[in-house]
Each structure stands twice: as structure tokens, then as C-alpha cells.
SERO-4910 file (N, C-alpha, C, O; in steps of 0.05 Angstrom, whole numbers):
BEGIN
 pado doro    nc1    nc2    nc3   cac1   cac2   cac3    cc1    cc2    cc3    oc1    oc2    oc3
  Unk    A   2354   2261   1549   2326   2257   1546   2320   2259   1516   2323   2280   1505
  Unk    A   2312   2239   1505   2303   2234   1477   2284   2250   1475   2287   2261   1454
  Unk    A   2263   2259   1488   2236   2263   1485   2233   2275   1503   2240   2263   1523
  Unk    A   2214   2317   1507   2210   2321   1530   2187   2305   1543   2177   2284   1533
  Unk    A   2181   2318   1567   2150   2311   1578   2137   2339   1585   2144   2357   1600
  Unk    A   2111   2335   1567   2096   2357   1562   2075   2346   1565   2077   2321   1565
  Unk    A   2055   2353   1568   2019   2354   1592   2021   2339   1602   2042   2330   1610
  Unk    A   2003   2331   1605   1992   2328   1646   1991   2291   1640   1998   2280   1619
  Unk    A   1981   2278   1664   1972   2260   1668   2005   2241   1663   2009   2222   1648
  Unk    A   2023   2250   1678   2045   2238   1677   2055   2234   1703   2057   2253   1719
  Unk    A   2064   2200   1714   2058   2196   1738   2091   2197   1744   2109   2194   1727
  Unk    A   2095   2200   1766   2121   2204   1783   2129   2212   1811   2130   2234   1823
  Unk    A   2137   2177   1819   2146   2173   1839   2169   2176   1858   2193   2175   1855
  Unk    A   2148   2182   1886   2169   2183   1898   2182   2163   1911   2170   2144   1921
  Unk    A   2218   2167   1911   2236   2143   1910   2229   2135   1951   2225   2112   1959
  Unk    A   2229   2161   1969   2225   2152   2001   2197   2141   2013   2196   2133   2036
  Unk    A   2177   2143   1996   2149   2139   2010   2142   2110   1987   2130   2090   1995
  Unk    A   2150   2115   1963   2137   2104   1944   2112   2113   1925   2103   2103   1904
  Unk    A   2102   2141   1942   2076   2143   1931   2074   2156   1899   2090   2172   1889
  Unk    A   2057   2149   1890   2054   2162   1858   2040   2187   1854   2016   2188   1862
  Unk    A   2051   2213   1841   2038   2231   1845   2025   2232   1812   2035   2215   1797
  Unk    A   2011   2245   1804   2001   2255   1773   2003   2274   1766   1982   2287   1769
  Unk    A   2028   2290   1752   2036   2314   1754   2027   2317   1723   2022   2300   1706
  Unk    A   2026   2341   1722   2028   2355   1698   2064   2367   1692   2077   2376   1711
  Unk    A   2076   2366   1659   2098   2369   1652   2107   2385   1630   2100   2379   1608
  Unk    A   2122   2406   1634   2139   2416   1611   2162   2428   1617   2168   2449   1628
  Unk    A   2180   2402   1603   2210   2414   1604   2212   2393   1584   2195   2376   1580
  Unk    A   2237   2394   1572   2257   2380   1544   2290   2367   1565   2310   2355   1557
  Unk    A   2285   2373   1586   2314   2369   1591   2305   2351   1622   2284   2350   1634
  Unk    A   2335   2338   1627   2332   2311   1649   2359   2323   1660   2377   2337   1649
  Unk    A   2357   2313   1684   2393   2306   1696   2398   2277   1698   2381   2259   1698
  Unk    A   2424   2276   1698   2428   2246   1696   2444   2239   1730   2465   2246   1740
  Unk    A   2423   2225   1739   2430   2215   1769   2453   2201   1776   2458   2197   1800
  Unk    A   2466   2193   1759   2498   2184   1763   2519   2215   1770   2535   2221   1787
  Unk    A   2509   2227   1752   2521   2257   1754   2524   2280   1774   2538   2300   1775
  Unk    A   2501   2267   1795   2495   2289   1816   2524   2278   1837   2537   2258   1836
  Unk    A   2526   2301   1853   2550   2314   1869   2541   2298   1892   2518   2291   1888
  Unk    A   2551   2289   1915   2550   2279   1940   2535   2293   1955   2524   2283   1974
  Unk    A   2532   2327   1945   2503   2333   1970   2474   2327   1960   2454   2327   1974
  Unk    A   2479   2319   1928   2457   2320   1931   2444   2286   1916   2458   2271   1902
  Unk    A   2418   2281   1924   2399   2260   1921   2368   2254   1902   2346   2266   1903
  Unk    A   2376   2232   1886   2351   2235   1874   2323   2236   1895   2326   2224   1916
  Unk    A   2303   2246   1892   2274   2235   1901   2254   2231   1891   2234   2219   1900
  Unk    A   2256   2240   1870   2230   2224   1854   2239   2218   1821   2258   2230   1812
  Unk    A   2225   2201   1806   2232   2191   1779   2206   2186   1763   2188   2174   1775
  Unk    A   2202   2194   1735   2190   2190   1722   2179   2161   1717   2195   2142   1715
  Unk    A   2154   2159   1716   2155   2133   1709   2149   2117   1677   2150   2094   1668
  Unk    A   2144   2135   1670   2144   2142   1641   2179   2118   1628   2180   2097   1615
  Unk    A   2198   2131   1638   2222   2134   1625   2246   2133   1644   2269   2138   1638
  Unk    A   2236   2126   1669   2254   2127   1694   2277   2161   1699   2298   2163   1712
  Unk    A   2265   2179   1687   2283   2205   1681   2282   2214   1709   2261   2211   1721
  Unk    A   2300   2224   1720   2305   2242   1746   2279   2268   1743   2274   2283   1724
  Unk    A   2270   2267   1762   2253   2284   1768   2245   2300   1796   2229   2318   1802
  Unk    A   2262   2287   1808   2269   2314   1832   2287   2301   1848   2290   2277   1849
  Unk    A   2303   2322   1864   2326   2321   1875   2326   2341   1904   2314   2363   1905
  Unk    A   2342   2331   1929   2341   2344   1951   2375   2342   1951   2388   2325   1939
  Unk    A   2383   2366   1970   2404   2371   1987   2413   2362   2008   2397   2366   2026
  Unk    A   2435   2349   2015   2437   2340   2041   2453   2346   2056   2463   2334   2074
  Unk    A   2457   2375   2046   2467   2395   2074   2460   2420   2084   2469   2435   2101
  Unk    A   2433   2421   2064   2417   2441   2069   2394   2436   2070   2387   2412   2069
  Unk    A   2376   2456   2071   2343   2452   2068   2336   2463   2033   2325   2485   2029
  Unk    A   2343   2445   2010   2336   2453   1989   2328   2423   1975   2337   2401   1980
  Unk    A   2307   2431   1955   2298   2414   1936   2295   2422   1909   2299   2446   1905
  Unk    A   2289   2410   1894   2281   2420   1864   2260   2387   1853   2266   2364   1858
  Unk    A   2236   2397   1838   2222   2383   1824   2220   2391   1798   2225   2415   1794
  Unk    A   2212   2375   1775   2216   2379   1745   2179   2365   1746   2171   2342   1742
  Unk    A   2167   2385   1749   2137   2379   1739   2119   2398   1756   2128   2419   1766
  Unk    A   2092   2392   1759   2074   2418   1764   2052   2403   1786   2028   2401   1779
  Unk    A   2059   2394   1807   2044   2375   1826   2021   2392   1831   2001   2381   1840
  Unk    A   2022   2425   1825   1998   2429   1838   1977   2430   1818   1954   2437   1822
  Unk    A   1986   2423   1794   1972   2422   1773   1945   2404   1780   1928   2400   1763
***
């Protein structure tokens, strides 16, 4: 990630529904979706920069997001 994403009004979609959420952001760091392990799956992406922005498990019940939806 060249550049973090820091305040708000940064949109990012999700990859199963399609829908666009408007999150607010601060972090400096990305994962790189080629990199992830076989359990696990992108689900949503920046649209900014196409950067990974959240990820689920697929052998458990776990997720992780990189932004502040309830912002």
C-alpha cells in the first residue's frame, strides 16, 4: 500500500452482494489477496485502489474488516 486510507467517506465493496458501503478509515497497511491461505477469502475491496479490505474464513465462523462501517 503506497498510501494509507485515513477519514471517512471512503467507499468499499462488497465482493458477494455487490453493495457499497461508506466507511470511515485508518490503517497504513493492506494484505495482498494473492497471499491469503486456502481458508481464507477476500470480501470486500477498496474502491479507491482495489486494496483488500476484508476477509472471511472458510472453516470457521471468522471475519476481519479494515475500516469503521459503523462510523
Amino acid at each position: 500500500m503506497k498510501f494509507g486510507h485515513h477519514g471517512g467517506n471512503h467507499p468499499v465493496q462488497d465482493l458477494e452482494t455487490q453493495r457499497v458501503m461508506i466507511t470511515s478509515q485508518n490503517h497504513g497497511f493492506a494484505v495482498d489477496a494473492e497471499s491469503l491461505p486456502d481458508n481464507l477469502k477476500p470480501t470486500h475491496v477498496s474502491l479507491f485502489d482495489k486494496s483488500l479490505q476484508g476477509i472471511e474464513r472458510t472453516d470457521c465462523p471468522a471475519f476481519g474488516f479494515q475500516g469503521h462501517p459503523e462510523a
